[in-house]
Z-matrix of the N, CA and C atoms (Angstrom, degrees):
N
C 1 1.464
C 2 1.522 1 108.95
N 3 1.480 2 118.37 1 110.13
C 4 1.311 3 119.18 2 155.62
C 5 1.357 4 137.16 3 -43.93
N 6 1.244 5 126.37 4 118.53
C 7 1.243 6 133.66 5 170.86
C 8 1.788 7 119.67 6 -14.22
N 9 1.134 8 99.42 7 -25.27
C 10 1.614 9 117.44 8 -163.35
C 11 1.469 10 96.26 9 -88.46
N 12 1.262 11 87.53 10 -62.31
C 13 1.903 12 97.40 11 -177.58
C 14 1.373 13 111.46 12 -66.82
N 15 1.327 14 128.05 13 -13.37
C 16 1.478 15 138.00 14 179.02
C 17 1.761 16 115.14 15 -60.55
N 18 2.471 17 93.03 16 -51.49
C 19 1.459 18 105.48 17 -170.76
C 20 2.187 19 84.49 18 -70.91
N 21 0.660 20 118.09 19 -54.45
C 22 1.701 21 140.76 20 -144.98
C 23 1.900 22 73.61 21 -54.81
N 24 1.032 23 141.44 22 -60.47
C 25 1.508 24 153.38 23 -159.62
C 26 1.618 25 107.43 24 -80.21
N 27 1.279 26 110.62 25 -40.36
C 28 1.447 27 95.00 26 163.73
C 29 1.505 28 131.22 27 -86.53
N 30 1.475 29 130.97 28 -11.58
C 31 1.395 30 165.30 29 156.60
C 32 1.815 31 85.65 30 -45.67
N 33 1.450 32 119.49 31 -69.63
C 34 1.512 33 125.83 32 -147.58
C 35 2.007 34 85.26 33 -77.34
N 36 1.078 35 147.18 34 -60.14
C 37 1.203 36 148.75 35 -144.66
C 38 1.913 37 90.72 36 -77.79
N 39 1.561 38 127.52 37 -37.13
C 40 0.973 39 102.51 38 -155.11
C 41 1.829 40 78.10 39 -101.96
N 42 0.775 41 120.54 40 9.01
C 43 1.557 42 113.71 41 174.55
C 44 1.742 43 103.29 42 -98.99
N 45 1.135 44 119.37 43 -29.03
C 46 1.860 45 126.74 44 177.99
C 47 1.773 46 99.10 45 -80.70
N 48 1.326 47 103.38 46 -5.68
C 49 2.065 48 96.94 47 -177.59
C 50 1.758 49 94.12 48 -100.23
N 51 1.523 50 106.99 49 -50.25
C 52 1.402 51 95.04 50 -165.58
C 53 1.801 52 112.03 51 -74.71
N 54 1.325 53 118.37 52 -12.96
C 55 1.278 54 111.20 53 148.96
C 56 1.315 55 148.30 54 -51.64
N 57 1.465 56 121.61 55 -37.72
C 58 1.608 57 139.02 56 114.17
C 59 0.703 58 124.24 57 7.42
N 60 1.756 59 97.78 58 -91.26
C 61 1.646 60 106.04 59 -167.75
C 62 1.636 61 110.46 60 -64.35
N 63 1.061 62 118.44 61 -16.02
C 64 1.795 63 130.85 62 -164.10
C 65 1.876 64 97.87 63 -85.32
N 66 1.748 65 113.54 64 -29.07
C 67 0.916 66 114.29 65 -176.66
C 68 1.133 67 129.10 66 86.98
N 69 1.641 68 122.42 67 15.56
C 70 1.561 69 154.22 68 179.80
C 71 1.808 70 103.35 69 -69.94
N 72 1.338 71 108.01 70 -38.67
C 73 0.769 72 96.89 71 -176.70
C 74 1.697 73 124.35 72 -144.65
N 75 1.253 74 126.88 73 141.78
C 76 1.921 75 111.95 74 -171.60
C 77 1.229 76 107.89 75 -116.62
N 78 1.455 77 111.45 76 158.32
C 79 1.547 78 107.34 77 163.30
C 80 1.728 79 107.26 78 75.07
N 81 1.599 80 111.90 79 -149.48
C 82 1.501 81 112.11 80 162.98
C 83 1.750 82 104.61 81 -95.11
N 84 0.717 83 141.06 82 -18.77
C 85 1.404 84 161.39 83 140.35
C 86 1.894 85 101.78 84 12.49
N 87 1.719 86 115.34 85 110.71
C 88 0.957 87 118.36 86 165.36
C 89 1.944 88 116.79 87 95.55
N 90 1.015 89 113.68 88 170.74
C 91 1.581 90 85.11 89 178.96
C 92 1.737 91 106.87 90 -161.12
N 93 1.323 92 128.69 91 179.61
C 94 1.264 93 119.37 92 -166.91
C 95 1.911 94 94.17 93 -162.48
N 96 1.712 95 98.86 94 128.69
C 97 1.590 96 87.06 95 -176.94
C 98 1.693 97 88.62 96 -125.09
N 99 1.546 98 99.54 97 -173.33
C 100 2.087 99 107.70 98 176.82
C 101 1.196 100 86.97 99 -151.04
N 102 1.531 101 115.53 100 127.33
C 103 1.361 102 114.77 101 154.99
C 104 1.669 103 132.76 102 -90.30
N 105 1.267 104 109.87 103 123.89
C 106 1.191 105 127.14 104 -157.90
C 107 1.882 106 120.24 105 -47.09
N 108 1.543 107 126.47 106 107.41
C 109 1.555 108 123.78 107 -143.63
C 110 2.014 109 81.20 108 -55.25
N 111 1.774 110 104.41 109 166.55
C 112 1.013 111 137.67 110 176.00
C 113 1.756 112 97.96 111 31.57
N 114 0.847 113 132.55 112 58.01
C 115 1.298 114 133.94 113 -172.98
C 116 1.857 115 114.74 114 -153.22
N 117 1.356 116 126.65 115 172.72
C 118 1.464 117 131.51 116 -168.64
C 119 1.432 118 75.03 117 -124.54
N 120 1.354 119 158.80 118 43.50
C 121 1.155 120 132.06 119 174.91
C 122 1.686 121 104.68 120 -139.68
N 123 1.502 122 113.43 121 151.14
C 124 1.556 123 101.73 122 177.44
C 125 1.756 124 94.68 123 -128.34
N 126 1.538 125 113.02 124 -173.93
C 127 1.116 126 134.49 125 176.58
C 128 1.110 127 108.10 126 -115.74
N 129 1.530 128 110.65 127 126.65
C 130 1.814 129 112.71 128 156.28
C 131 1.279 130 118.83 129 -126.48
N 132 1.312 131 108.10 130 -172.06
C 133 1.515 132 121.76 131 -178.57
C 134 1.929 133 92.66 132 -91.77
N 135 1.274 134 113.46 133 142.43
C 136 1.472 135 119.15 134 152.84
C 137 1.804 136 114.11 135 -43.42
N 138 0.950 137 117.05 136 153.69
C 139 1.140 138 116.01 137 166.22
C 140 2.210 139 117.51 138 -86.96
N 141 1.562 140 102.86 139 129.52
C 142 1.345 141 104.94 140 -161.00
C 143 1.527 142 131.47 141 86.92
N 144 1.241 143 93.41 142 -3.78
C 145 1.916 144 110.57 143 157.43
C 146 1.357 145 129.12 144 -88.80
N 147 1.315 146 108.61 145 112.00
C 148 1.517 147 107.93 146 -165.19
C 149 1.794 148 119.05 147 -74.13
N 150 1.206 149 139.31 148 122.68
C 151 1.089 150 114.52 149 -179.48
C 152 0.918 151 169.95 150 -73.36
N 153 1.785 152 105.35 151 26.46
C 154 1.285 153 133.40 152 169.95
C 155 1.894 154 109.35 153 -67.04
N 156 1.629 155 91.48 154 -33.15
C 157 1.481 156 96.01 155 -168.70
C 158 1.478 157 114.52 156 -108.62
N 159 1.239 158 128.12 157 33.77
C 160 1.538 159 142.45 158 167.23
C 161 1.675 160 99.02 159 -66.99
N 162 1.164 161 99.16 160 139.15
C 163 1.562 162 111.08 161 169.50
C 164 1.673 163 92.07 162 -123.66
N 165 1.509 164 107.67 163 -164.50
C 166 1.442 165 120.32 164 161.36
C 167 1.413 166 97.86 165 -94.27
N 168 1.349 167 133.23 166 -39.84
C 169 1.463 168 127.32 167 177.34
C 170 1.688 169 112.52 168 -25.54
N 171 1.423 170 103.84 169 -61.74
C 172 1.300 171 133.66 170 -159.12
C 173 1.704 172 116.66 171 -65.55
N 174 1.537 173 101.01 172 -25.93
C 175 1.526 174 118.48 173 -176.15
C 176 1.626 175 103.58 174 -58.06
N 177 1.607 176 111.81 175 148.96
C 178 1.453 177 108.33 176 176.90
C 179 2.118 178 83.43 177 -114.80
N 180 1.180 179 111.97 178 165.88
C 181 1.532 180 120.81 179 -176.90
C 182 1.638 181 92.74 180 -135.57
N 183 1.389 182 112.58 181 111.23
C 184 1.359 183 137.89 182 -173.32
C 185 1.084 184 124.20 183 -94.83
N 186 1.321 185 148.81 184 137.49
C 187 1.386 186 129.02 185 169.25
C 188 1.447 187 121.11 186 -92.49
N 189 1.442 188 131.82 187 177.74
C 190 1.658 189 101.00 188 -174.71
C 191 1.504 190 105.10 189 -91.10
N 192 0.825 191 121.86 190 27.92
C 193 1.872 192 120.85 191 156.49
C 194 1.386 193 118.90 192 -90.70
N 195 1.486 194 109.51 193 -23.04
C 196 1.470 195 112.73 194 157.67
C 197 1.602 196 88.72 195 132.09
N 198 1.403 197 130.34 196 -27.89
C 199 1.529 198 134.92 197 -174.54
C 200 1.323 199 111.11 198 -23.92
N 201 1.147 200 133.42 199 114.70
C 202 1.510 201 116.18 200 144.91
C 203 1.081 202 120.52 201 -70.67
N 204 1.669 203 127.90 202 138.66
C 205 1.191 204 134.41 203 -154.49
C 206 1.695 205 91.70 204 -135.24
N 207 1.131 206 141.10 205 -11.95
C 208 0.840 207 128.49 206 -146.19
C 209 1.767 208 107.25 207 -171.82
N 210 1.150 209 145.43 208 120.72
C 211 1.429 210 138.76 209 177.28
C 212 1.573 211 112.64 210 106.28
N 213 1.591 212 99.86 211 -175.43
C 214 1.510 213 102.49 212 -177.65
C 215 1.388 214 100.45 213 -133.51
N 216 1.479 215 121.30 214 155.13
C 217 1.624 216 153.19 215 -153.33
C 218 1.119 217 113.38 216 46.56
N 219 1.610 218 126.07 217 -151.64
C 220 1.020 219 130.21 218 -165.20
C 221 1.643 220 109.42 219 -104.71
N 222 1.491 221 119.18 220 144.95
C 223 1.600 222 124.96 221 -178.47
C 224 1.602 223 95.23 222 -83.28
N 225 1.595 224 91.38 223 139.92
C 226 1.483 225 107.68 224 -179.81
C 227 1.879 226 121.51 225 -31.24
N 228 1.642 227 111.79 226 140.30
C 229 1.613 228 103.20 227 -173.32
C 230 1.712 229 120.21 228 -61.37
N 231 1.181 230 99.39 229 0.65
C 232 1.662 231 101.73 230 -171.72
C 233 1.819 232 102.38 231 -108.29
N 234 0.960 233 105.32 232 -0.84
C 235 1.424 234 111.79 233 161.27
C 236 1.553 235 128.38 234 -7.72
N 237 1.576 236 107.49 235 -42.85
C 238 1.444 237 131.80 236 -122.35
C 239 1.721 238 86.99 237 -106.48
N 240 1.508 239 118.11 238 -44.24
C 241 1.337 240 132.75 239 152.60
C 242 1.531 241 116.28 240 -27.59
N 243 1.605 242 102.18 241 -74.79
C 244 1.557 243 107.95 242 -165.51
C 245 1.246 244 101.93 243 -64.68
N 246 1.261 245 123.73 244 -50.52
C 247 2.188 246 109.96 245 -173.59
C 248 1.678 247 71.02 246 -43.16
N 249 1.487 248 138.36 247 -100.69
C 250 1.212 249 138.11 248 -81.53
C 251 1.806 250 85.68 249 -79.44
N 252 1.022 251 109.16 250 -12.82
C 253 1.750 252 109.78 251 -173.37
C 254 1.407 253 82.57 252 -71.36
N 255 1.296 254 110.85 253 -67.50
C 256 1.657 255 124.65 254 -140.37
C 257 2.040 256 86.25 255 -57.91
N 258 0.613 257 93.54 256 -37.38
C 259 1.367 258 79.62 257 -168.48
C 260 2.023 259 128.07 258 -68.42
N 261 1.532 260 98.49 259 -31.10
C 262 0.923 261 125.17 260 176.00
C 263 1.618 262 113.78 261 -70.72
N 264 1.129 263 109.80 262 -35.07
C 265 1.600 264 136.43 263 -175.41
C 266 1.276 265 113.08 264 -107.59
N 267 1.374 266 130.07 265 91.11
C 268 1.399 267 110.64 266 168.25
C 269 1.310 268 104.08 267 -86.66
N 270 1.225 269 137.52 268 -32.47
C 271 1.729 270 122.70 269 171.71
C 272 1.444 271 121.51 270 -58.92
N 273 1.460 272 115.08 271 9.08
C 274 1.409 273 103.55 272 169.55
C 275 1.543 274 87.46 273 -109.23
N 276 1.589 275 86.18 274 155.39
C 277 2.063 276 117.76 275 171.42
C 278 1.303 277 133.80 276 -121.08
N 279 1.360 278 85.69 277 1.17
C 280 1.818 279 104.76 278 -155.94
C 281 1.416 280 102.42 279 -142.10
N 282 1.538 281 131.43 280 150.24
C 283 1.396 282 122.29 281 165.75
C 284 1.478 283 99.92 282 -151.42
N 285 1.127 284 152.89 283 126.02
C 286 1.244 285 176.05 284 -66.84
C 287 1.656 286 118.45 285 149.08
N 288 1.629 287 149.82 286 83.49
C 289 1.091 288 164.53 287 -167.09
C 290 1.886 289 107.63 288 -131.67
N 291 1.280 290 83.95 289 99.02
C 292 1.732 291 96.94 290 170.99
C 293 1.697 292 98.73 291 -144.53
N 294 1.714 293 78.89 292 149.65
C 295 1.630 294 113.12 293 169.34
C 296 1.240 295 122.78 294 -53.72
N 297 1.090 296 125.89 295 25.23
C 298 1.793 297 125.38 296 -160.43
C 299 1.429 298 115.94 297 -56.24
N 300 1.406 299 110.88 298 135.29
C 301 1.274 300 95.52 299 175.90
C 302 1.293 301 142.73 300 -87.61
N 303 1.415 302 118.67 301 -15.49
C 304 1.571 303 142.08 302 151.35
C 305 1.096 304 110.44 303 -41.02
N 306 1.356 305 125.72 304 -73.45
C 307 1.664 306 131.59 305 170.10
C 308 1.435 307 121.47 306 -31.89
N 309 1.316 308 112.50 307 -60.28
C 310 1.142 309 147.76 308 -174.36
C 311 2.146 310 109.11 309 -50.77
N 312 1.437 311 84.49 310 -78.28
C 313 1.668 312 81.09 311 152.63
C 314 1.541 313 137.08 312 -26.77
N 315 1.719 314 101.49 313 -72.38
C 316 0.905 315 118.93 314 -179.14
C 317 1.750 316 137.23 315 -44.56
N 318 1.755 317 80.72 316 -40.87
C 319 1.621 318 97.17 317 155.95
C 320 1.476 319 125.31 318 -62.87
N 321 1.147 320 142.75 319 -26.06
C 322 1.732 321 156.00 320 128.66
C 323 1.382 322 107.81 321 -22.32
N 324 0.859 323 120.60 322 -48.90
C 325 1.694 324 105.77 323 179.81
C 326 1.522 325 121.34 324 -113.61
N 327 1.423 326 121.72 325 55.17
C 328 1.408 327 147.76 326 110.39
C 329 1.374 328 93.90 327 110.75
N 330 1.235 329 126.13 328 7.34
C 331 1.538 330 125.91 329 -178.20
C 332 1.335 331 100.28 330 -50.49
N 333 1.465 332 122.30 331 164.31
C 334 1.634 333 123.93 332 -170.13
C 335 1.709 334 82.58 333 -131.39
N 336 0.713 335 142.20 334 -8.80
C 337 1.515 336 153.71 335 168.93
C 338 1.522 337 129.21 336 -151.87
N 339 1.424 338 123.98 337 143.33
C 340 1.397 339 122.37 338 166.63
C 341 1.428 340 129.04 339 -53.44
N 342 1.256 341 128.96 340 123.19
C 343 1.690 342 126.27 341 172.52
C 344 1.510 343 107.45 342 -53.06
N 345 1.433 344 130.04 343 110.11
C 346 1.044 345 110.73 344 155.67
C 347 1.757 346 119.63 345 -94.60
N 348 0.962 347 123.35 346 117.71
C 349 1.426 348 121.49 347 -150.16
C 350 1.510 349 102.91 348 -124.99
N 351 1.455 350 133.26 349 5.87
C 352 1.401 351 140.85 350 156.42
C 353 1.292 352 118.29 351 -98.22
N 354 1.399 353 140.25 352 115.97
C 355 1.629 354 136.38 353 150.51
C 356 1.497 355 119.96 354 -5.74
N 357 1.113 356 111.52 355 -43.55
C 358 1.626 357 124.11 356 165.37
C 359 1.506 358 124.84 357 -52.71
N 360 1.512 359 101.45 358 -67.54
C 361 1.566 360 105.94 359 178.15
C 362 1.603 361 89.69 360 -61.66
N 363 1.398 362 121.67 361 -82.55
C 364 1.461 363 126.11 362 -158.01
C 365 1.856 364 93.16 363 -19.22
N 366 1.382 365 136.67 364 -102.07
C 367 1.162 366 139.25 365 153.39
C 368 1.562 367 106.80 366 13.30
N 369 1.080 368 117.11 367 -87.80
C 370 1.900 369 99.62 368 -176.63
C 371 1.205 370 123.06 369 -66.48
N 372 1.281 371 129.21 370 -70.47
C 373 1.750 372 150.85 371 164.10
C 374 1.752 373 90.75 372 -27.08
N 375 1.168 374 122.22 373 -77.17
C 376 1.293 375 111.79 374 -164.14
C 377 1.652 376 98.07 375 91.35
N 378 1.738 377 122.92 376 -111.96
C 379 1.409 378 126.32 377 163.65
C 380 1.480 379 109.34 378 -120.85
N 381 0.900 380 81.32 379 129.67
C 382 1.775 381 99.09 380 163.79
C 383 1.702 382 142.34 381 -111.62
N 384 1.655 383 107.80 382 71.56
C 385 1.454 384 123.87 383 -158.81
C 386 1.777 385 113.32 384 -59.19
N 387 1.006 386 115.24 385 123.34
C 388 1.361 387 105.72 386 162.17
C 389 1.463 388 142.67 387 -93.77
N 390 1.002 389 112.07 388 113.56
C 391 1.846 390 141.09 389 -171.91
C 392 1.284 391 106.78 390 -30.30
N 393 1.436 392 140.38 391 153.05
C 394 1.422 393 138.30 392 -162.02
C 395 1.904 394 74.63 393 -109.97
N 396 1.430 395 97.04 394 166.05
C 397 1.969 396 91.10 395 -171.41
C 398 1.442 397 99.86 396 -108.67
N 399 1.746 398 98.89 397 149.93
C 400 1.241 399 121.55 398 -158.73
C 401 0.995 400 117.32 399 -148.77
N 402 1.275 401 149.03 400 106.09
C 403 1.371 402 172.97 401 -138.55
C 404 1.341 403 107.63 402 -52.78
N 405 1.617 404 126.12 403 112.42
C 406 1.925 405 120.77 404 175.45
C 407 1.259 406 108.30 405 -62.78
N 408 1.537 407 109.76 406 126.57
C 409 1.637 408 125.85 407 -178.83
C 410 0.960 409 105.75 408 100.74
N 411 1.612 410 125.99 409 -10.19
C 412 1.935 411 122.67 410 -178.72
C 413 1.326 412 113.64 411 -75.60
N 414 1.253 413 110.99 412 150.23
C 415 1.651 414 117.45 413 174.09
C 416 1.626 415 103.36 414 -56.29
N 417 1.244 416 107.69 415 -35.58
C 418 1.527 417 119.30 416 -170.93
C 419 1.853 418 119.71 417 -55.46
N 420 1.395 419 82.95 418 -38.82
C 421 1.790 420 101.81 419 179.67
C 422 1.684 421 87.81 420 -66.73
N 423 0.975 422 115.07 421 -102.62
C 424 1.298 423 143.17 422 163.46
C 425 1.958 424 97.59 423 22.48
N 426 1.165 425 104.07 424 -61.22
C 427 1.516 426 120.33 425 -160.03
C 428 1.888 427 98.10 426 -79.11
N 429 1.086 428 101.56 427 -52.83
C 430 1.439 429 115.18 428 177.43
C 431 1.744 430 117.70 429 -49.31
N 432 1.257 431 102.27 430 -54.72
C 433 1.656 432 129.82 431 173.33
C 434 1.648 433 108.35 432 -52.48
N 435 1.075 434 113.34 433 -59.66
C 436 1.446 435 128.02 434 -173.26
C 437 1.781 436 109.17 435 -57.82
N 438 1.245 437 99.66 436 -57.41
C 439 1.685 438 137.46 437 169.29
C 440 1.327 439 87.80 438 -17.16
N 441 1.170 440 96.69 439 -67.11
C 442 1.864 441 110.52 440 -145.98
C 443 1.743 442 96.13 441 -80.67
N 444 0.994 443 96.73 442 -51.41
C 445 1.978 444 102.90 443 -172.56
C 446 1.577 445 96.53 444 -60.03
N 447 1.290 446 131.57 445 -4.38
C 448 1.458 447 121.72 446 171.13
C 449 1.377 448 143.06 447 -40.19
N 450 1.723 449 82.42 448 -43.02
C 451 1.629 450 109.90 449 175.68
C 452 1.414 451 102.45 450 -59.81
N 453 1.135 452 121.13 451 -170.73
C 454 1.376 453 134.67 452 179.04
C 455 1.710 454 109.87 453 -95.24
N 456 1.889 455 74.83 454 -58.06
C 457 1.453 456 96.53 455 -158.10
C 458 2.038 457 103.04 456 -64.23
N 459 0.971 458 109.38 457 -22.08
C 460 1.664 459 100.07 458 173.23
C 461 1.042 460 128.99 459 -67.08
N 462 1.648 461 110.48 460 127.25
C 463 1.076 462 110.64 461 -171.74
C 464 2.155 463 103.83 462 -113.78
N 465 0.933 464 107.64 463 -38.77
C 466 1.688 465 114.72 464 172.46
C 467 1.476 466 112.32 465 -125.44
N 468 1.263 467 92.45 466 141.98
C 469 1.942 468 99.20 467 164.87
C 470 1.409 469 113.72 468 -129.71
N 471 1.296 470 109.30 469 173.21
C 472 1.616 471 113.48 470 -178.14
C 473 1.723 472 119.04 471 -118.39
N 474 1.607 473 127.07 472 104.89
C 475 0.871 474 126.91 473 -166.30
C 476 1.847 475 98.80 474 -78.62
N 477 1.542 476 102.38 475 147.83
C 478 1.468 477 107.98 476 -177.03
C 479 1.816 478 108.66 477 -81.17
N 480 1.158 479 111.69 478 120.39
C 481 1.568 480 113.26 479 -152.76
C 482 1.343 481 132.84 480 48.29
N 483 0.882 482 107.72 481 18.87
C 484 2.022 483 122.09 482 179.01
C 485 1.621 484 96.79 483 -115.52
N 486 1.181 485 154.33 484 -56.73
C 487 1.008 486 124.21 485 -140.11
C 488 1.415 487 116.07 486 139.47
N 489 1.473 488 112.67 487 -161.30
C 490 1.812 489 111.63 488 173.67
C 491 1.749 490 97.22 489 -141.55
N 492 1.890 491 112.55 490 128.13
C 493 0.914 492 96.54 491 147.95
C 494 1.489 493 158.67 492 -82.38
N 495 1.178 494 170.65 493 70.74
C 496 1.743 495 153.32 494 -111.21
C 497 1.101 496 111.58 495 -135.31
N 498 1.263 497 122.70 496 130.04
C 499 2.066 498 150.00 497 171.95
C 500 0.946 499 103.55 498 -106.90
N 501 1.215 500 86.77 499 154.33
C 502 1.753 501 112.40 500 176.88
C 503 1.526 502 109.21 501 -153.70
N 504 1.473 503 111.22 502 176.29
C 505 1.504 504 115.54 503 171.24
C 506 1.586 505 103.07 504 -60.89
N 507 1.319 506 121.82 505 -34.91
C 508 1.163 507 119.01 506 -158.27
C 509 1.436 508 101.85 507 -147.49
N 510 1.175 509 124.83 508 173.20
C 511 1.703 510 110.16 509 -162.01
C 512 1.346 511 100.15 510 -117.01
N 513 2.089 512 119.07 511 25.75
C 514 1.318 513 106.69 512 -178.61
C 515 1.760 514 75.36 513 -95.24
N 516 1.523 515 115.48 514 -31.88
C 517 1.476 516 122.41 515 -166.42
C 518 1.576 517 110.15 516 -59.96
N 519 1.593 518 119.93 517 -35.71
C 520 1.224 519 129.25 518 169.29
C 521 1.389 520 130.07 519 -50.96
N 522 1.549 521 109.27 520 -42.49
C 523 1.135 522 133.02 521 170.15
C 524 1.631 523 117.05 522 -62.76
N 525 1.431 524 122.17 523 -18.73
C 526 0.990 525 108.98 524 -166.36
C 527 1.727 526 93.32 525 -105.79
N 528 1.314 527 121.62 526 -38.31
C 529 1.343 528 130.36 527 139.26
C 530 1.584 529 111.95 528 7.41
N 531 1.017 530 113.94 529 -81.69
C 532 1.049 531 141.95 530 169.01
C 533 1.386 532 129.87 531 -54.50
N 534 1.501 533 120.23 532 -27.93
C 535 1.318 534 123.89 533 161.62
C 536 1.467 535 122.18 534 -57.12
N 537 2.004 536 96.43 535 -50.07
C 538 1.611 537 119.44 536 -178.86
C 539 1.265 538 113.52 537 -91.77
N 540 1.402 539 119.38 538 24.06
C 541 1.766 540 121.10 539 168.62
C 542 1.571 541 102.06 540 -114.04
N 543 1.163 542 115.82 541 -27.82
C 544 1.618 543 130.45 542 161.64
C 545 1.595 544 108.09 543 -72.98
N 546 1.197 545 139.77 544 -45.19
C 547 1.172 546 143.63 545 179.15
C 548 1.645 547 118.56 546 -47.68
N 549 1.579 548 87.06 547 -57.72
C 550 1.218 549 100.53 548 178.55
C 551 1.562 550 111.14 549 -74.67
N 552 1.547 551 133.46 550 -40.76
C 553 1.313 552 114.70 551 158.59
C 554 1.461 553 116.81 552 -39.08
N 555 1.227 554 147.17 553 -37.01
C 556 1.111 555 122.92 554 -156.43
C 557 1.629 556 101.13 555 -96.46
N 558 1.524 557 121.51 556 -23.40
C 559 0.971 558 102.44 557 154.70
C 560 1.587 559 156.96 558 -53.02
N 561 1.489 560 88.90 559 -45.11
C 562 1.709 561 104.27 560 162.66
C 563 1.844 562 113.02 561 -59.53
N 564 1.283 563 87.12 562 -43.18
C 565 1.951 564 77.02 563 158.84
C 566 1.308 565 149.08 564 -35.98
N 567 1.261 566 77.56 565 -71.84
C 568 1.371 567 105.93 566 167.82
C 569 1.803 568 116.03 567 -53.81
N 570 1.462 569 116.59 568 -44.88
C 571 1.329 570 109.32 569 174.79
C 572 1.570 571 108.64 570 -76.38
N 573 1.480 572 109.21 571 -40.79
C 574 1.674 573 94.28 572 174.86
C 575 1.457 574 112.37 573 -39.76
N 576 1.651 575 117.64 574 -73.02
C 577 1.487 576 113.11 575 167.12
C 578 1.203 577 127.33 576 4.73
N 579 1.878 578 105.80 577 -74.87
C 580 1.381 579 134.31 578 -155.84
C 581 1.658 580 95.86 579 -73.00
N 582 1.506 581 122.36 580 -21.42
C 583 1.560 582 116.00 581 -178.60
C 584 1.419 583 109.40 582 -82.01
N 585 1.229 584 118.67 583 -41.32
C 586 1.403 585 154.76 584 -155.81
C 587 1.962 586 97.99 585 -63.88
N 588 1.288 587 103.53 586 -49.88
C 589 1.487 588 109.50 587 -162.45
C 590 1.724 589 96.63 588 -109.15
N 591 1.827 590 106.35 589 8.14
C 592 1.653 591 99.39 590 170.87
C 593 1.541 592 125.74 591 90.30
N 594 1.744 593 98.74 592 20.17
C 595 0.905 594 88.13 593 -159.47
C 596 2.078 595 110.27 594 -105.69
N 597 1.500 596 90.79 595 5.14
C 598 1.450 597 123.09 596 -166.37
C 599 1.629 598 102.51 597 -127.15
């Protein structure tokens, strides 16, 4: 293991714990890659490894054709997404995919985009469109995902019963992405609710 892949591997394990603990993600459920500095290669989680229990041992080092070059089993089924980001994006480093359940919801009741309804999100998020849903491992995901990450300016999206995706320069930056694209789902929730029962 290169020195490179060493910093790049400890960055991804303490970024796959505080996702956890943050509650982004359960089970093996959801996934988080880093693409490797000056390099065509990224890091993932195995597929069926939960991410409380990622080591650097455990990391597979991918190329963006999907190759494993490096590690043991198979790289997570949504794989197919991040090359197509990573590729599209060279200013992203980081990619961030959890099951959230705020998000997740939210996508159920027909929103065509996320409320960002704090100065904060508005300011980071910018917009955050949500994806019509599309099968993990489908060309469809894949095409849809990419689609959207085209822009520059995107930084998260919202899959329709899947989840939220979020980039960053770096995947501690992704991660946090991802805290405040969940945040803000639960806010807009919460006010839908609060309209819903009269209270707005």
């Amino acid at each position: 293991m290169t020195e490179i892949w060493q910093t790049a591997a400890e960055e991804f394990v303490s970024v796959a714990r505080r996702a956890w603990e943050r509650g982004l993600v359960a089970g093996s459920g959801g996934n988080i890659s880093i693409r490797l500095p000056n390099s065509s290669h990224i890091l993932v989680k195995p597929s069926g490894v939960a991410s409380i229990d990622c080591s650097p041992d455990t990391l597979l080092r991918v190329d963006l054709d999907g190759t494993v070059a490096e590690g043991q089993g198979r790289p997570t089924k949504d794989l197919n997404f991040h090359l197509g980001i990573y590729r599209m994006r060279p200013d992203v480093h980081g990619i961030v995919h959890a099951h959230v359940p705020w998000a997740t919801s939210l996508t159920l009741l027909g929103y065509q985009e996320l409320p960002l309804l704090t100065p904060h999100a508005q300011a980071r998020l910018q917009h955050v469109p949500v994806l019509p849903y599309a099968a993990s491992q489908s060309q469809e995901l894949e095409d849809l995902v990419t689609a959207a990450f085209a822009c520059p300016e995107t930084v998260a999206v919202l899959l329709e019963r899947h989840g939220l995706v979020a980039v960053g320069p770096t995947l501690t930056a992704a991660e946090n992405i991802a805290e405040l694209t969940e945040e803000s789902a639960e806010i807009a929730w919460l006010v839908h609710v609060g309209r819903r029962s009269g209270g707005a």
